[in-house]
C-alpha positions in Angstrom: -1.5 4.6 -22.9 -4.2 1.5 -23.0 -5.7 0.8 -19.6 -7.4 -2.1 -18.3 -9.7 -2.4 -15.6 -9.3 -4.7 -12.5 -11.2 -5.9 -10.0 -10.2 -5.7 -6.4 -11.1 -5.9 -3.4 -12.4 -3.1 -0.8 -9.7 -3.5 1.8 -6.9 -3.5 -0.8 -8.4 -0.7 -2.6 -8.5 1.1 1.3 -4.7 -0.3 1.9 -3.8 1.2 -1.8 -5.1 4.9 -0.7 -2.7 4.7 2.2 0.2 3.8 0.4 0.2 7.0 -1.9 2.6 9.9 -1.6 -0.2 12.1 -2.4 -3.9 12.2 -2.8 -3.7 12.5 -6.4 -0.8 10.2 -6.8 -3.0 7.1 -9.3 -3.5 3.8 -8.2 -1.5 3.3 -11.7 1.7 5.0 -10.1 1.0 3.2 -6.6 1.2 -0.1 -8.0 4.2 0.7 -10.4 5.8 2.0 -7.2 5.2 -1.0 -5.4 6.3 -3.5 -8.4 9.4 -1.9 -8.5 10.4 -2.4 -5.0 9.2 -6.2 -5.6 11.5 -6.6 -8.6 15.3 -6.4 -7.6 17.4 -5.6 -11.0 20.8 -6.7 -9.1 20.1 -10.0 -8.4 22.5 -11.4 -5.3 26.2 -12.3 -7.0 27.5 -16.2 -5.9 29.6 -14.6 -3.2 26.8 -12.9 -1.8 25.1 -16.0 -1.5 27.7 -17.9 -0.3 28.4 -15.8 2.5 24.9 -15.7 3.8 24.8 -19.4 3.6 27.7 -19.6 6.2 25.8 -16.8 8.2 22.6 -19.1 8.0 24.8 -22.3 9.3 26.1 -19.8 11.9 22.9 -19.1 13.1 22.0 -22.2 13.1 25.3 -23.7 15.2 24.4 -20.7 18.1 27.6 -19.1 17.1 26.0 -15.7 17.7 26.4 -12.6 20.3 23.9 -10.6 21.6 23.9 -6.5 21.1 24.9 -6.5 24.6 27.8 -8.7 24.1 29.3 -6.7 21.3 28.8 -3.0 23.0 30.2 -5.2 25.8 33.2 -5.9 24.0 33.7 -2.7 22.0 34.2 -1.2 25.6 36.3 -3.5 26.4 34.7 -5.0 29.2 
């Protein structure tokens, strides 16, 4: 494996220690962790996207309960 060297900066290199699983986990593996949670491989489909849109303009419109509201009406109150 070739390695490079980076520079960074204190407080990221203090935020990367906390981030690891374990103390010998590398900042190699924490970063590769990280990148792959950054990088979705199943993008959203059309549909998905759609359907948040019309959540979004929901939102938007007020056409929203609260928590309260719901548990409200799942009791049937």
């Amino acid at each position: 494996m070739t390695s490079v060297t980076i520079k960074i900066d204190v407080e990221l290199k203090s935020r990367l220690n906390t981030l690891k699983i374990h103390p010998r986990e590398s900042y190699n593996e924490v970063i590769e962790r990280l990148v792959d949670m950054a990088v979705d491989e199943e993008p959203l489909s059309e549909e998905a996207i759609r359907y948040l849109e019309r959540s979004l303009e929901d939102l938007r419109a007020g056409r929203v309960y609260t928590l309260e509201e719901v548990m409200a009406e799942l009791r049937g109150e």
